[in-house]
N, C-alpha and C positions, 0 to 999 in steps of 0.2 A: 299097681303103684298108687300111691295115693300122697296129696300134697296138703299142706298147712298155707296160712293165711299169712306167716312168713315166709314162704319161698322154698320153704324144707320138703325134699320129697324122702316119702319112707318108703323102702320096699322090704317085704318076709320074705326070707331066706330061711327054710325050716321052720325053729322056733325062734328066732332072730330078726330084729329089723335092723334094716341099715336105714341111715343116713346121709344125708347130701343136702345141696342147694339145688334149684333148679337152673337152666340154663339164663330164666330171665336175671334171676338175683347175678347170677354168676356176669354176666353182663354190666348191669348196674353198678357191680362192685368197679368194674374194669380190673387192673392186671394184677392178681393178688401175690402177696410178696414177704409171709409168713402166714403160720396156720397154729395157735396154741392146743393143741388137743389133750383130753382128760385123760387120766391114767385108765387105765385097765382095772376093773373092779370096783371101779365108783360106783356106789348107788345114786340113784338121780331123783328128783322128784318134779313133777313137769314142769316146765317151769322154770329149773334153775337156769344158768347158763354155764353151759359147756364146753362151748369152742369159743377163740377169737380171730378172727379171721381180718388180717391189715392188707389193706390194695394200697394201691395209689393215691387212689381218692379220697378210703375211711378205715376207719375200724368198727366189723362190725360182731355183736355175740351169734351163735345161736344157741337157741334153747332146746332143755329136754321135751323131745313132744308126747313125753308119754315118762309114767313114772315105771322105774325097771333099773335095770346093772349094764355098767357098759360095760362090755366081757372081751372089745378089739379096738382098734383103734388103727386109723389106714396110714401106718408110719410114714411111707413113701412120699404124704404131703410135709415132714420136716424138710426131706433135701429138696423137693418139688415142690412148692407151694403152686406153680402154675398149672399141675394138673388140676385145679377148682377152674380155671378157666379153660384147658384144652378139653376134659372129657369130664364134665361136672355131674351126667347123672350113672357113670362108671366108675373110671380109675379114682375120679373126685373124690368122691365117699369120704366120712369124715369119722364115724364109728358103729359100731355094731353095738345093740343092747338088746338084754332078754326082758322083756317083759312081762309079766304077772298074766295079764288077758289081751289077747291079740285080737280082740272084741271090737277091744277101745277104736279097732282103727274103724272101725265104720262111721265113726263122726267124720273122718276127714273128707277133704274135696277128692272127689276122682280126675281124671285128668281133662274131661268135658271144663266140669267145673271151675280147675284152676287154670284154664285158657280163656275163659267167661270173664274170669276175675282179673284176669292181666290187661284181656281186652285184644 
């Protein structure tokens, strides 16, 4: 698994990465209470934003972390939005995309790393 410097963890699944928050953001947000997520066959470019995700607290995006197609989307958080906070780096998930080079992900933080940077 490997995390971004916003809070996003990726994991490959095949030729597939999913998406999520990790448990700190999922915290920070406190208790989320909609989830707008992209259609199915988006193309993305890193970058854009994708999800929005409303708590209590904010609204916040997340972004594409890698340019590629979202090809799923984890429906389950329309009727549940609070699976982002009961199981944020599983049922949470937010979408699936294929990407071009599965390369790319070695620039991100591993999990050392992004426990380093939370502190």
């Amino acid at each position: 698994m490997k995390f971004t410097e916003d809070h996003e963890w990726l994991r490959v699944e095949g030729d597939l990465v999913i998406v999520g928050i990790t448990e700190h953001a999922s915290e920070q947000l406190g208790d989320v209470v909609f989830v707008d997520l992209p259609e199915a066959g988006r193309t993305v470019t890193t970058g854009d934003e994708v999800v929005v995700i409303e708590s209590v607290k904010a609204a916040s995006d997340i972004l594409a972390p890698l340019d590629g197609e979202i090809v799923e989307v984890n429906d389950a958080l329309a009727e549940t939005p609070a699976l982002v906070n009961e199981d944020p780096l599983e049922a949470g998930w937010f979408f699936k995309m294929k990407v071009a080079d599965l390369s790319a992900l070695d620039g991100f933080m591993d999990e050392a790393a992004y426990k380093a940077l939370i502190g």
